[in-house]
N, CA, C and O atoms as a CHARMM CRD file, in Angstrom:
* protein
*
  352
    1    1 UNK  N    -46.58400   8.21500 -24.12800 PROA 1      0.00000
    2    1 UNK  CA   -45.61900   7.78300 -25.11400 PROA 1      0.00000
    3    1 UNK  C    -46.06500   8.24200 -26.49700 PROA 1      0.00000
    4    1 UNK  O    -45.23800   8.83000 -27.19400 PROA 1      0.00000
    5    2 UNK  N    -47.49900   7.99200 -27.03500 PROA 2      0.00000
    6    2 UNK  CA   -47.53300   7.94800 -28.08400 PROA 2      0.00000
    7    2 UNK  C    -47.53500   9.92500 -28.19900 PROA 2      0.00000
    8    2 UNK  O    -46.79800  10.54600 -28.96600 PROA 2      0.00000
    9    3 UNK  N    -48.58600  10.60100 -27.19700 PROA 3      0.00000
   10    3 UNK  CA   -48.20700  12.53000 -27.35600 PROA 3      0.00000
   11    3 UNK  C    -47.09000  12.55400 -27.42700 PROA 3      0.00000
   12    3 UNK  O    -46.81700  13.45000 -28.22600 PROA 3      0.00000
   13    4 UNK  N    -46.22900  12.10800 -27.07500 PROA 4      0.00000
   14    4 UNK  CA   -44.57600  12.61600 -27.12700 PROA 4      0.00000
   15    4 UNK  C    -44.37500  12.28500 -28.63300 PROA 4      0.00000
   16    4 UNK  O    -43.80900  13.29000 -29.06200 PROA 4      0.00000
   17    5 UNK  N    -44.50700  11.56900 -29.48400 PROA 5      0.00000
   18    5 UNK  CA   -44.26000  11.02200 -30.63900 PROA 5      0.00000
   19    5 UNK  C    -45.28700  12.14200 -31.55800 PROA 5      0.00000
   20    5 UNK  O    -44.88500  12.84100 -32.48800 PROA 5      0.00000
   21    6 UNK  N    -46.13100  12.11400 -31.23900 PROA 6      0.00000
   22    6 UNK  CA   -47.50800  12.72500 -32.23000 PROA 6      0.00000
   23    6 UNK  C    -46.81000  14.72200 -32.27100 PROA 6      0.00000
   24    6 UNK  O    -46.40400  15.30200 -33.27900 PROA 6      0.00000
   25    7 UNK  N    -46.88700  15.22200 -31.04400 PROA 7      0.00000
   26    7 UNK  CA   -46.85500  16.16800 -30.59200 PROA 7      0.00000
   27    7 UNK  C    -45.53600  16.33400 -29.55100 PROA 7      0.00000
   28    7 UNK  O    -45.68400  16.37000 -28.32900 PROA 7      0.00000
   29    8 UNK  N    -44.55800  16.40400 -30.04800 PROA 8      0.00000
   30    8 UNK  CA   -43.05200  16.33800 -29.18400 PROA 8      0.00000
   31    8 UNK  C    -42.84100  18.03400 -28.73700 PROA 8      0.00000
   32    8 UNK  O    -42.13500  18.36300 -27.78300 PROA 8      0.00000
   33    9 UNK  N    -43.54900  18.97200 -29.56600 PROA 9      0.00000
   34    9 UNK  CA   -43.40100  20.37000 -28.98500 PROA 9      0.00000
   35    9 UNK  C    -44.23500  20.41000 -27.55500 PROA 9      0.00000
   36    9 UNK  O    -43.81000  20.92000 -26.51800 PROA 9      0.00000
   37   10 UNK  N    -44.95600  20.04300 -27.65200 PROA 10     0.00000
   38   10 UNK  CA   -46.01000  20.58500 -26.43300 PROA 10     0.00000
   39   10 UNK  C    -45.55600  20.45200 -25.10400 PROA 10     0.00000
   40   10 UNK  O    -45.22600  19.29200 -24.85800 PROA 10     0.00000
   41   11 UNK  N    -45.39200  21.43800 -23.91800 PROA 11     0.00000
   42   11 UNK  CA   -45.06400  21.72800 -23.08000 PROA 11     0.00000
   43   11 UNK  C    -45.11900  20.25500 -22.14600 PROA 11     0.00000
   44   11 UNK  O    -46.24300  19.75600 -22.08600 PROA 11     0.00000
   45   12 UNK  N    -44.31900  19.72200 -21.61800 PROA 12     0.00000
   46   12 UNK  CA   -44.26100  18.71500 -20.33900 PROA 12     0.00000
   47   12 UNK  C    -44.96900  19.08500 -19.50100 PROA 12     0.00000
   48   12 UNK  O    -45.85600  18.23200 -19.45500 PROA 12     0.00000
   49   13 UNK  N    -45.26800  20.21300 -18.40600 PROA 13     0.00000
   50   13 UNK  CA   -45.89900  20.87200 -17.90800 PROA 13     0.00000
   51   13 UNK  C    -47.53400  20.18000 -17.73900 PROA 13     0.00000
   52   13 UNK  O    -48.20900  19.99900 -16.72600 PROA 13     0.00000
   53   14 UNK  N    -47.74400  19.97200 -18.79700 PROA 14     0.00000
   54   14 UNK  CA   -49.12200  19.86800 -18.98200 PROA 14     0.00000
   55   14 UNK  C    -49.43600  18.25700 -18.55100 PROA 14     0.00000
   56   14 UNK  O    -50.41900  17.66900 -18.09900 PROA 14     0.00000
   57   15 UNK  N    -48.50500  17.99500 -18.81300 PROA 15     0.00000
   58   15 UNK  CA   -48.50900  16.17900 -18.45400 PROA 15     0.00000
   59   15 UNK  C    -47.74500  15.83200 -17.26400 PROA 15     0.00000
   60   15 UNK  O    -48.06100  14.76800 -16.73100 PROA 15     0.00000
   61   16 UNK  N    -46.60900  16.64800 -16.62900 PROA 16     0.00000
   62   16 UNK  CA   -45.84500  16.32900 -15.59500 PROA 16     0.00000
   63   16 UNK  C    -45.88400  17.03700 -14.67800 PROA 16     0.00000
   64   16 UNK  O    -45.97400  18.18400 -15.11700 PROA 16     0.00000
   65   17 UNK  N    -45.85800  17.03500 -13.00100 PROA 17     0.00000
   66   17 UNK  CA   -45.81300  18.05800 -12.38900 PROA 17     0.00000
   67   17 UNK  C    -44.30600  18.92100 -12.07200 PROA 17     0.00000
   68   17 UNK  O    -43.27600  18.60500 -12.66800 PROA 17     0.00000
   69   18 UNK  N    -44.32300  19.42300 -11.61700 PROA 18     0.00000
   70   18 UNK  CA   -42.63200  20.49500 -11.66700 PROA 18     0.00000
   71   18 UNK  C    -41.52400  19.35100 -11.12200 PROA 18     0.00000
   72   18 UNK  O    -40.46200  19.04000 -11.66200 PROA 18     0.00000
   73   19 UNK  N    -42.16100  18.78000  -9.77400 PROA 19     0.00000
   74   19 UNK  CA   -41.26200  17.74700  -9.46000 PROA 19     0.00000
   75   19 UNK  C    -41.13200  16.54200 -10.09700 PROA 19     0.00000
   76   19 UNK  O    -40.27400  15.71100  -9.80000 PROA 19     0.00000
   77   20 UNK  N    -41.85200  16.42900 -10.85600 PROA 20     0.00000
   78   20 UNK  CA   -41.44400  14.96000 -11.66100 PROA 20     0.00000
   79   20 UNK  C    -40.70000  15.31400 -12.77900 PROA 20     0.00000
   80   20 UNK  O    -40.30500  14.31900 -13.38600 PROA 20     0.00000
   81   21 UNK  N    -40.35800  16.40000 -13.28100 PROA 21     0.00000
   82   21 UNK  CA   -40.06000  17.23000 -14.36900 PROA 21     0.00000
   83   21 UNK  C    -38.18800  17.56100 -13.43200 PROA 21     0.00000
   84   21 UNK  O    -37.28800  17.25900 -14.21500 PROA 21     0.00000
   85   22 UNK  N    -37.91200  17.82200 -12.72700 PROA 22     0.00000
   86   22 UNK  CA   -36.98900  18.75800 -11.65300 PROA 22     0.00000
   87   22 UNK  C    -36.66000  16.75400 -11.27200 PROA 22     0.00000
   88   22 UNK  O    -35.53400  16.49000 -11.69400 PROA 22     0.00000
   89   23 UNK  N    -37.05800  16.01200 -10.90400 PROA 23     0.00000
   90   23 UNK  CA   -36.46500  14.65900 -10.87600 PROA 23     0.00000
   91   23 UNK  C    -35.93200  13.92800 -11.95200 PROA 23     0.00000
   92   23 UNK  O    -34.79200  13.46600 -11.99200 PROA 23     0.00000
   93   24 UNK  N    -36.98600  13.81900 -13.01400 PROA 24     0.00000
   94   24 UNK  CA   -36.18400  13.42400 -14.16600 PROA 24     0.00000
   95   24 UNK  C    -34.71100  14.43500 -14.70900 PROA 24     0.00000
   96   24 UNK  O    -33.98500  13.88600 -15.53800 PROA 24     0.00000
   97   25 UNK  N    -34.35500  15.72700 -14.28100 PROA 25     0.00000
   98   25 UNK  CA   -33.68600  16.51200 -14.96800 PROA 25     0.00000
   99   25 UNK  C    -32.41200  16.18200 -14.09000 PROA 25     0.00000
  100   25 UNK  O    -31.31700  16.10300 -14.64700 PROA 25     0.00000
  101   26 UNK  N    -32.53200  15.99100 -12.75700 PROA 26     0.00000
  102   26 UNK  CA   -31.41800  15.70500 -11.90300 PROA 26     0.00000
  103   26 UNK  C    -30.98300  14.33900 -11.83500 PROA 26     0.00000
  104   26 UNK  O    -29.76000  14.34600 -11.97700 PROA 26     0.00000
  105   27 UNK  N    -31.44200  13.09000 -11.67200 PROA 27     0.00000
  106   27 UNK  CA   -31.30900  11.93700 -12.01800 PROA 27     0.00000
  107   27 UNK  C    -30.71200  11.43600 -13.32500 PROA 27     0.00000
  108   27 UNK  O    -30.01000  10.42900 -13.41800 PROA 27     0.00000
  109   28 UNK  N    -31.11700  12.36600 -14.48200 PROA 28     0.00000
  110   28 UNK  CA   -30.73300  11.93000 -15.78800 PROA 28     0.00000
  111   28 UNK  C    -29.22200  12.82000 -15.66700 PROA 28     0.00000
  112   28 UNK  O    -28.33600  12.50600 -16.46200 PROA 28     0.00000
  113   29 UNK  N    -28.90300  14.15500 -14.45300 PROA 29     0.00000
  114   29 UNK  CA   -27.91900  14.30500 -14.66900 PROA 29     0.00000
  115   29 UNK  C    -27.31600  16.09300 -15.92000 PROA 29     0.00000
  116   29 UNK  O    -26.33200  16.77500 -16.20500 PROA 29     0.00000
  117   30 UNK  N    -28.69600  15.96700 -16.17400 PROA 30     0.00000
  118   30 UNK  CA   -28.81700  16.86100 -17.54300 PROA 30     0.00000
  119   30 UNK  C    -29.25900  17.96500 -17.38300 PROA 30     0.00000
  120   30 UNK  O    -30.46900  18.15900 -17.50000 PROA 30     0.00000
  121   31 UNK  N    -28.47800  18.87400 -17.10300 PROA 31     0.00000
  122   31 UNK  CA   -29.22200  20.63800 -16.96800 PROA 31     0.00000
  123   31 UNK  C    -30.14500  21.48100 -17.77900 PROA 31     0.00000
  124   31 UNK  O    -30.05100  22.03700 -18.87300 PROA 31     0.00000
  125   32 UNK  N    -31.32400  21.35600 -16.61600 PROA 32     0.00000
  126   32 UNK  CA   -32.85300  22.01500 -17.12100 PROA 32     0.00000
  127   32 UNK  C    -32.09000  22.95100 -18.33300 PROA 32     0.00000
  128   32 UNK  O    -30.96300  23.44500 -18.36300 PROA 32     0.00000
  129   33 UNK  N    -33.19200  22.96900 -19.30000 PROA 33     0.00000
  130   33 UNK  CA   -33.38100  24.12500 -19.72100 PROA 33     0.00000
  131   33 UNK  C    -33.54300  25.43100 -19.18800 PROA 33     0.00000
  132   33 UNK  O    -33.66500  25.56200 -17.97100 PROA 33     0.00000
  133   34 UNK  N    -33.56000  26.40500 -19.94100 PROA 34     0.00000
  134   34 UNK  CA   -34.01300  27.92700 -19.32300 PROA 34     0.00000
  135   34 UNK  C    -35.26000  27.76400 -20.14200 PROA 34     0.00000
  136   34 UNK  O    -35.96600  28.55000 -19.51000 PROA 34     0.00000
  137   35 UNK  N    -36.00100  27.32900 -21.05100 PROA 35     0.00000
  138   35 UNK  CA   -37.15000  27.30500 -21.85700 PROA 35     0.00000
  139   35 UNK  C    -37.77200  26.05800 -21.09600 PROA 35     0.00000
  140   35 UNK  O    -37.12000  25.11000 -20.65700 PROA 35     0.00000
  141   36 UNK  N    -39.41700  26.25500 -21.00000 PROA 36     0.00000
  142   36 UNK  CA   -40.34900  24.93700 -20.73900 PROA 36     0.00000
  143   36 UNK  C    -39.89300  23.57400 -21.15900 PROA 36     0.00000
  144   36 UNK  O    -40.03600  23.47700 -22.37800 PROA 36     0.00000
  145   37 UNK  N    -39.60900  22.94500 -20.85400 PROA 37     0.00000
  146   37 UNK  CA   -38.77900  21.52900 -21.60300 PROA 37     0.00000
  147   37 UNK  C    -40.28600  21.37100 -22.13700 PROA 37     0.00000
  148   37 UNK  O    -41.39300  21.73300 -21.73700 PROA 37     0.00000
  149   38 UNK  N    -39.60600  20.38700 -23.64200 PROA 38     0.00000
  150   38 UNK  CA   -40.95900  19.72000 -24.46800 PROA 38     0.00000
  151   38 UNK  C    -41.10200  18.33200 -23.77500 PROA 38     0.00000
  152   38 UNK  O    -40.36600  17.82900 -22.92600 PROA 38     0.00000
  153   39 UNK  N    -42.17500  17.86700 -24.31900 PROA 39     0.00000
  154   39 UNK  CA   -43.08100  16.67900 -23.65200 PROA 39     0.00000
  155   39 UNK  C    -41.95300  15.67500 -24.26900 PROA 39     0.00000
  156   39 UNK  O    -41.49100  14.82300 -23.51000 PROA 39     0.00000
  157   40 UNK  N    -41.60700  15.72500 -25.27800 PROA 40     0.00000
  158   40 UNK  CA   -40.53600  14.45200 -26.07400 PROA 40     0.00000
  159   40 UNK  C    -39.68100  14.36500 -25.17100 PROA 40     0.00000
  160   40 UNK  O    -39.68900  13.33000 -24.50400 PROA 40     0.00000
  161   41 UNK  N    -38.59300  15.51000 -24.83800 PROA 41     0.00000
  162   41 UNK  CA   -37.53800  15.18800 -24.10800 PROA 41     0.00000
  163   41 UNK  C    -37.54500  14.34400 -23.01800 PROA 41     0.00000
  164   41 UNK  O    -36.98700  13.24700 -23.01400 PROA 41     0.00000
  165   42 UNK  N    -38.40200  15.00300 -21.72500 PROA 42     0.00000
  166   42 UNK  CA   -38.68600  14.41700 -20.93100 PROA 42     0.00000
  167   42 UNK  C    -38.88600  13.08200 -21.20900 PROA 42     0.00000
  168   42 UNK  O    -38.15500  12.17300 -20.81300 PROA 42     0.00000
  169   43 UNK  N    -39.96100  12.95000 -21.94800 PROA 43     0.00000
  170   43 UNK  CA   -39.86400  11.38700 -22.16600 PROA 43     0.00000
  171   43 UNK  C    -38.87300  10.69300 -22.18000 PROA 43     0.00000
  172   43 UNK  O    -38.61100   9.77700 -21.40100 PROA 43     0.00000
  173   44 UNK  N    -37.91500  11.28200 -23.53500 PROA 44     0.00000
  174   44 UNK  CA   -36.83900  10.29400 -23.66600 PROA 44     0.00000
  175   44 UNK  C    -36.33900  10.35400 -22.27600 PROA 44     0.00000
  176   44 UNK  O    -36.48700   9.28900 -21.67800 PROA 44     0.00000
  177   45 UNK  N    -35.78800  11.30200 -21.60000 PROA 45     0.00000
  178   45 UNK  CA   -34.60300  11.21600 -20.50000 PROA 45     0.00000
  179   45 UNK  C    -35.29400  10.17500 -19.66700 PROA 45     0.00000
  180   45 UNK  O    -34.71400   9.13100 -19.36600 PROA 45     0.00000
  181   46 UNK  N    -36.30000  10.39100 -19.35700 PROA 46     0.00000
  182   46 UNK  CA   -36.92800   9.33000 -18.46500 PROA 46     0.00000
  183   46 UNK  C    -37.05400   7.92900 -19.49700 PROA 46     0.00000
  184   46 UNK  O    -37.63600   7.02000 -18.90500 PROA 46     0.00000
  185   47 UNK  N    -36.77600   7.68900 -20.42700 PROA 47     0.00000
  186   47 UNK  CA   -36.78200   6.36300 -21.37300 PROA 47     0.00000
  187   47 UNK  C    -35.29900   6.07000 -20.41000 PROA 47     0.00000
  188   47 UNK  O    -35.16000   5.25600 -19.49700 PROA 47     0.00000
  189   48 UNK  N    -34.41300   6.91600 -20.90500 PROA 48     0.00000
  190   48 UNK  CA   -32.86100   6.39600 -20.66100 PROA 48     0.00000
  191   48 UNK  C    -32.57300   5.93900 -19.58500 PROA 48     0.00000
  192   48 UNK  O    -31.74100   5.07400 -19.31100 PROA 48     0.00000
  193   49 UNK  N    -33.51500   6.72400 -18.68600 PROA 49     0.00000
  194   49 UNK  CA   -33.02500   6.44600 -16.86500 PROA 49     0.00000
  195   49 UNK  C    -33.66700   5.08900 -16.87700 PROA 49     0.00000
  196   49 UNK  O    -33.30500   4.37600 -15.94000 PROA 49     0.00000
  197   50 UNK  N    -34.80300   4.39100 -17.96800 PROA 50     0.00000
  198   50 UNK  CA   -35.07700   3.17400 -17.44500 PROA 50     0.00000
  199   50 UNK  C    -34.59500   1.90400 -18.82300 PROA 50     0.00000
  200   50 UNK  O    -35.23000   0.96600 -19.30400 PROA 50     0.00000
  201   51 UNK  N    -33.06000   2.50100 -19.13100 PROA 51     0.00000
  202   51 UNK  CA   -32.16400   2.01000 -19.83500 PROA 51     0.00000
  203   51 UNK  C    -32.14000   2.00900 -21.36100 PROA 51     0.00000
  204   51 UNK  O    -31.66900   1.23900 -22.19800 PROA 51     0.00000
  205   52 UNK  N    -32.78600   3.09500 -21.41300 PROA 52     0.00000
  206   52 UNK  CA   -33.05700   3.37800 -23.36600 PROA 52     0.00000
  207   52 UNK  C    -31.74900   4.18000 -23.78500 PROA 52     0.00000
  208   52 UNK  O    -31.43800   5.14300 -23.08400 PROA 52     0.00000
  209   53 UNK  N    -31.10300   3.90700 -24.68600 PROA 53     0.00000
  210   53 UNK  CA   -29.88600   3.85500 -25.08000 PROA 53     0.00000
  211   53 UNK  C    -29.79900   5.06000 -25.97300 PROA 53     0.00000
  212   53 UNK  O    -28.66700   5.54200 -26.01400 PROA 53     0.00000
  213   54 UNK  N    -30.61900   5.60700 -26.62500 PROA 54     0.00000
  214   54 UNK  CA   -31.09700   6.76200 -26.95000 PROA 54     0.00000
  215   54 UNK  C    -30.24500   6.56400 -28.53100 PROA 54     0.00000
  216   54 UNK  O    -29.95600   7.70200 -28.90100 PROA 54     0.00000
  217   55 UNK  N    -29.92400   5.88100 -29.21100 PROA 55     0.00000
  218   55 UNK  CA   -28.08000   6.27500 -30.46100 PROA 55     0.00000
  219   55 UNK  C    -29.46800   6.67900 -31.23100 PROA 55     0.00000
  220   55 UNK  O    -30.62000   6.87700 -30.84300 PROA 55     0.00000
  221   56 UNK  N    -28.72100   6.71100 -32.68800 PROA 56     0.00000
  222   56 UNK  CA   -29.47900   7.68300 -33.97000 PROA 56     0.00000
  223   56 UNK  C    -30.47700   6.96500 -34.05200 PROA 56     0.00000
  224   56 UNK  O    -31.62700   7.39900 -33.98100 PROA 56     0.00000
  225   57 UNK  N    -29.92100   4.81900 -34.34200 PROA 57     0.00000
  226   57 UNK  CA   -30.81000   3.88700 -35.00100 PROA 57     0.00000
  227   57 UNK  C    -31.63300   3.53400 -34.12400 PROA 57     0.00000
  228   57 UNK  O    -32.22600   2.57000 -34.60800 PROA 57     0.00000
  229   58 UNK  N    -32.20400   3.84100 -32.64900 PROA 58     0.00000
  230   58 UNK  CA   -32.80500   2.96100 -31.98500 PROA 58     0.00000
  231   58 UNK  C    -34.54400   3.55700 -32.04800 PROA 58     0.00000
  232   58 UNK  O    -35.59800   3.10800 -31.59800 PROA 58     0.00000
  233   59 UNK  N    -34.29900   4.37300 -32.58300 PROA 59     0.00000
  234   59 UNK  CA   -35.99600   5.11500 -33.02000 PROA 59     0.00000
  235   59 UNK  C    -36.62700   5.55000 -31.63400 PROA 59     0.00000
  236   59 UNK  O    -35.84100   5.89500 -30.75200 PROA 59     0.00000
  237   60 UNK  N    -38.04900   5.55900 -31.36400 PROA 60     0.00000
  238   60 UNK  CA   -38.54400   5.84300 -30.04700 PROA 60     0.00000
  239   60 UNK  C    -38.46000   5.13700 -29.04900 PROA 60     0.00000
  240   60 UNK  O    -38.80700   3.99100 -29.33600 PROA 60     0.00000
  241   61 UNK  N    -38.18500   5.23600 -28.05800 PROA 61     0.00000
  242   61 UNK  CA   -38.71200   4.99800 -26.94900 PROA 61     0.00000
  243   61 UNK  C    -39.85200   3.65900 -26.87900 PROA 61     0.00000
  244   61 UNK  O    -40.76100   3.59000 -27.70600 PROA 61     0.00000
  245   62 UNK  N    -39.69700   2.74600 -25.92300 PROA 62     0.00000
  246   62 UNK  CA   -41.48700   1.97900 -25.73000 PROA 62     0.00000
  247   62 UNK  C    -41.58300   1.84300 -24.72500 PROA 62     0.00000
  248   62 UNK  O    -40.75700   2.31400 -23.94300 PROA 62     0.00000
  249   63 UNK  N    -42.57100   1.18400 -24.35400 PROA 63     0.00000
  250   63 UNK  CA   -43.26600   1.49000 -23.09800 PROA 63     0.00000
  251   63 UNK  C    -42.51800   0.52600 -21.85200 PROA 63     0.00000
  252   63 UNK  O    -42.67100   1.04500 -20.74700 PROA 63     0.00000
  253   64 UNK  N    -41.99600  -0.34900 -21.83600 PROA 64     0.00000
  254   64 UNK  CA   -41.32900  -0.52800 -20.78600 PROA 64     0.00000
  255   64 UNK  C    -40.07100  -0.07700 -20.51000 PROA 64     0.00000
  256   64 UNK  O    -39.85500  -0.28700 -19.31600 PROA 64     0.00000
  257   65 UNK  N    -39.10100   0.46300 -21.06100 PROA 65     0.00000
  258   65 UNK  CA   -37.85100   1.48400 -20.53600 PROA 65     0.00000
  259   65 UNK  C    -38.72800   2.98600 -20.02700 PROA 65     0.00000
  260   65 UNK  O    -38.48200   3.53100 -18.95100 PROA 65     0.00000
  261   66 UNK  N    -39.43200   3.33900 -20.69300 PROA 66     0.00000
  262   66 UNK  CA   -40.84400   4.61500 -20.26800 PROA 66     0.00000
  263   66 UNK  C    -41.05400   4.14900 -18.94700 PROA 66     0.00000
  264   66 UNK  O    -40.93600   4.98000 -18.04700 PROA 66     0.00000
  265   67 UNK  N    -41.36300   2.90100 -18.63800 PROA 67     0.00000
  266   67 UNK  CA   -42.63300   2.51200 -17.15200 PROA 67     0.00000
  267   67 UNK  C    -41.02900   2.51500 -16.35200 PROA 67     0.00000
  268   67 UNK  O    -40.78300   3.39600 -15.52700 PROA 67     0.00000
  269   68 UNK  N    -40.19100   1.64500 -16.62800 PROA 68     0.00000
  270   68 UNK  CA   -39.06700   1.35500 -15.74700 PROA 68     0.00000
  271   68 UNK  C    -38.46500   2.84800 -15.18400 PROA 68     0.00000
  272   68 UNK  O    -38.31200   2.95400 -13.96700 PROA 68     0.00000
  273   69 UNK  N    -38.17800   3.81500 -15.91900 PROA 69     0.00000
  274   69 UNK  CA   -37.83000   5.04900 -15.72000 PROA 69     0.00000
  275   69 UNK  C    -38.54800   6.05300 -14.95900 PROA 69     0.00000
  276   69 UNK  O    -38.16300   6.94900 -14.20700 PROA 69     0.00000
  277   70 UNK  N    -40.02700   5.55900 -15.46100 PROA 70     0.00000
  278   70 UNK  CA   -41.27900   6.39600 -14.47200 PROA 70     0.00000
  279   70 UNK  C    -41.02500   5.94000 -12.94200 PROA 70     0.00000
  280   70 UNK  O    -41.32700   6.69700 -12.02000 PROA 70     0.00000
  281   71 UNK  N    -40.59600   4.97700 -12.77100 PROA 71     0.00000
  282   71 UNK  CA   -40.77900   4.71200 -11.76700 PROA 71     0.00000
  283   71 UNK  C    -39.42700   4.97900 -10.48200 PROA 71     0.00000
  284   71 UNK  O    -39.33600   4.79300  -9.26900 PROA 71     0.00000
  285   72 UNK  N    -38.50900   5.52100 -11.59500 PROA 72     0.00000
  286   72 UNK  CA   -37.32700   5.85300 -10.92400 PROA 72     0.00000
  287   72 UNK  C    -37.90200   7.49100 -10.28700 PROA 72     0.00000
  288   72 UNK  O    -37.92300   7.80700  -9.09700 PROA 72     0.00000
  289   73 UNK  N    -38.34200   8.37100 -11.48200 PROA 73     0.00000
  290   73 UNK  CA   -38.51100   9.78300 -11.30500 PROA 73     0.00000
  291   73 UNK  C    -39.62900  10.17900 -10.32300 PROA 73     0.00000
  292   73 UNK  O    -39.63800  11.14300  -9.55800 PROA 73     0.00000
  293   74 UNK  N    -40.49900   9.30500 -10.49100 PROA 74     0.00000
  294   74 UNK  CA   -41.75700   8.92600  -9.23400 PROA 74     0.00000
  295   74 UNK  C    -41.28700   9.17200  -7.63100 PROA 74     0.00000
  296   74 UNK  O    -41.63300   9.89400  -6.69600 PROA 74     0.00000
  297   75 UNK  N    -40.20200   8.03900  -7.91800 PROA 75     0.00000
  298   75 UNK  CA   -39.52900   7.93700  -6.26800 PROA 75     0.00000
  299   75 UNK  C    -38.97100   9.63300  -6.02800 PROA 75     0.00000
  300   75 UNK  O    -39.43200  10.23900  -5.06100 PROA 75     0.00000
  301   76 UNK  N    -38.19200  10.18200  -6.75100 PROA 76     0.00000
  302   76 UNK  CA   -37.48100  11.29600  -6.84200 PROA 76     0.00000
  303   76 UNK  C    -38.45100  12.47900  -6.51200 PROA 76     0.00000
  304   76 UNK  O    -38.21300  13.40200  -5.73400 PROA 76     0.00000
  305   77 UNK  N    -39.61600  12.27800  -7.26300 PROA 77     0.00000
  306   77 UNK  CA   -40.82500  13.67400  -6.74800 PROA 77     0.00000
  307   77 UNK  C    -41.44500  13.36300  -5.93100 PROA 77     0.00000
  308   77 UNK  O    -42.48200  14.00400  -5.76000 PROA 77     0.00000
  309   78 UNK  N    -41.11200  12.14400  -4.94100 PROA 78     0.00000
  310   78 UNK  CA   -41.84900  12.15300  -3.82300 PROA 78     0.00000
  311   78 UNK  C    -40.82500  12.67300  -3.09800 PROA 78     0.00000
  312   78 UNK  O    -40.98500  13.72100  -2.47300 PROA 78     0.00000
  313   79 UNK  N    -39.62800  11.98800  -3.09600 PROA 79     0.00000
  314   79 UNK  CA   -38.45000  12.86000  -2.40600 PROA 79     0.00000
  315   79 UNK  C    -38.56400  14.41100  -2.07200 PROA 79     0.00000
  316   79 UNK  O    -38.68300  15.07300  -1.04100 PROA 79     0.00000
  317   80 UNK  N    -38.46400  14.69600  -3.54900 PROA 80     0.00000
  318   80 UNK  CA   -38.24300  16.12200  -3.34200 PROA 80     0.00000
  319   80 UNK  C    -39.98500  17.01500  -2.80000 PROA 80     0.00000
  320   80 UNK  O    -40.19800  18.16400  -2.41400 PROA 80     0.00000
  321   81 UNK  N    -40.66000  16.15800  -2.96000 PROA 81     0.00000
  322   81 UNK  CA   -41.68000  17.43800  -2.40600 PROA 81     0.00000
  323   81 UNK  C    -42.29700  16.73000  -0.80600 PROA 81     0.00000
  324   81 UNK  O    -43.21600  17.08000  -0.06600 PROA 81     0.00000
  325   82 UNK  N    -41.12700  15.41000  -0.72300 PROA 82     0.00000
  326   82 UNK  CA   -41.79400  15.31800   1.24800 PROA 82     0.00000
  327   82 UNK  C    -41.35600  16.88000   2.17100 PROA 82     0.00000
  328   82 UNK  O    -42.21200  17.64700   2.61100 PROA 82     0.00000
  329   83 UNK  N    -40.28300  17.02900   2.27200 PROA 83     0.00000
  330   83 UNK  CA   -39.61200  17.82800   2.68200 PROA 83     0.00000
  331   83 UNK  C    -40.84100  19.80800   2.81000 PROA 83     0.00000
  332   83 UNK  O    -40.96400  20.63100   3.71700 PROA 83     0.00000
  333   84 UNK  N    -41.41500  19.72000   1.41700 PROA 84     0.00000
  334   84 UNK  CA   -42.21700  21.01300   1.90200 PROA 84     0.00000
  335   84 UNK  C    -43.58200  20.59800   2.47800 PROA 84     0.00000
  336   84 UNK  O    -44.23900  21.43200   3.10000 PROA 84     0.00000
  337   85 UNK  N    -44.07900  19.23400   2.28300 PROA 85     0.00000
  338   85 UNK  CA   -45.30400  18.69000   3.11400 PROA 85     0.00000
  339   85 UNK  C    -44.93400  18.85200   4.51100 PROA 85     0.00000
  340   85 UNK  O    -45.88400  19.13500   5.24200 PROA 85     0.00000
  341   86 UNK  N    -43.87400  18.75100   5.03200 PROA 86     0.00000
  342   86 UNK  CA   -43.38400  18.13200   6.47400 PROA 86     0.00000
  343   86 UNK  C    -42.97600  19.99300   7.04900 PROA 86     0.00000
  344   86 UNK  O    -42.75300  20.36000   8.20300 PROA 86     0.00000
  345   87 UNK  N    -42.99600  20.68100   6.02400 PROA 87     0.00000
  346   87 UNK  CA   -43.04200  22.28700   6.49100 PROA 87     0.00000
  347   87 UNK  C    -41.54700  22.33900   6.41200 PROA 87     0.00000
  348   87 UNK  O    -41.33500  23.51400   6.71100 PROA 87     0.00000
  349   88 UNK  N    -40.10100  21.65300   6.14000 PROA 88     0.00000
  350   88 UNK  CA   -39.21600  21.53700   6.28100 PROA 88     0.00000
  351   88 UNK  C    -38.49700  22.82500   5.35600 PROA 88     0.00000
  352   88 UNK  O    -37.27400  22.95800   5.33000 PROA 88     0.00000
C-alpha cells in the first residue's frame, strides 16, 4: 500500500506475479494495458474489487478494501494457474 503511494510508477511485476496481475485485470473487468501496468493501478483496481469507490475526494486506498480485494484476486490466480499445474 504504502510503495504504491511512495512510488506509483514502478512496475507491478515486481510485486505481483502475472496471474495475480491477469486476475485483478479480468475481475475488475478492465482491459490490460499494452504497457507493464504500474504498481498504483493495480493496487487501486484491486482496492475497488474489495469495494473502494475510487471518486476524485476519496484519496488512497487503505488497507482493508486492499486485504478484502487481495483476497478476491488470490482466489482468481489460483484459478487461473491450476489448470497449467494439472498439465491441462
Amino acid at each position: 500500500m504504502r510503495l504504491g503511494r511512495i512510488c506509483p510508477g514502478t512496475d507491478a511485476a515486481l510485486f505481483f506475479s502475472a496471474d495475480e496481475i491477469r486476475g485483478t485485470y479480468l475481475l475488475s473487468k478492465t482491459p490490460k494495458p499494452a504497457d507493464p501496468p504500474r504498481l498504483n493501478e493495480v493496487i487501486r483496481l484491486i482496492a475497488q474489487l474489495g469495494g473502494f469507490l475510487s471518486r476524485k475526494s476519496d484519496g488512497e486506498p487503505g488497507v482493508k478494501t486492499i486485504w478484502r480485494g487481495l483476497d478476491q484476486v488470490m482466489t482468481a490466480a489460483q484459478t487461473l494457474k491450476a489448470p497449467r499445474e494439472e498439465g491441462g
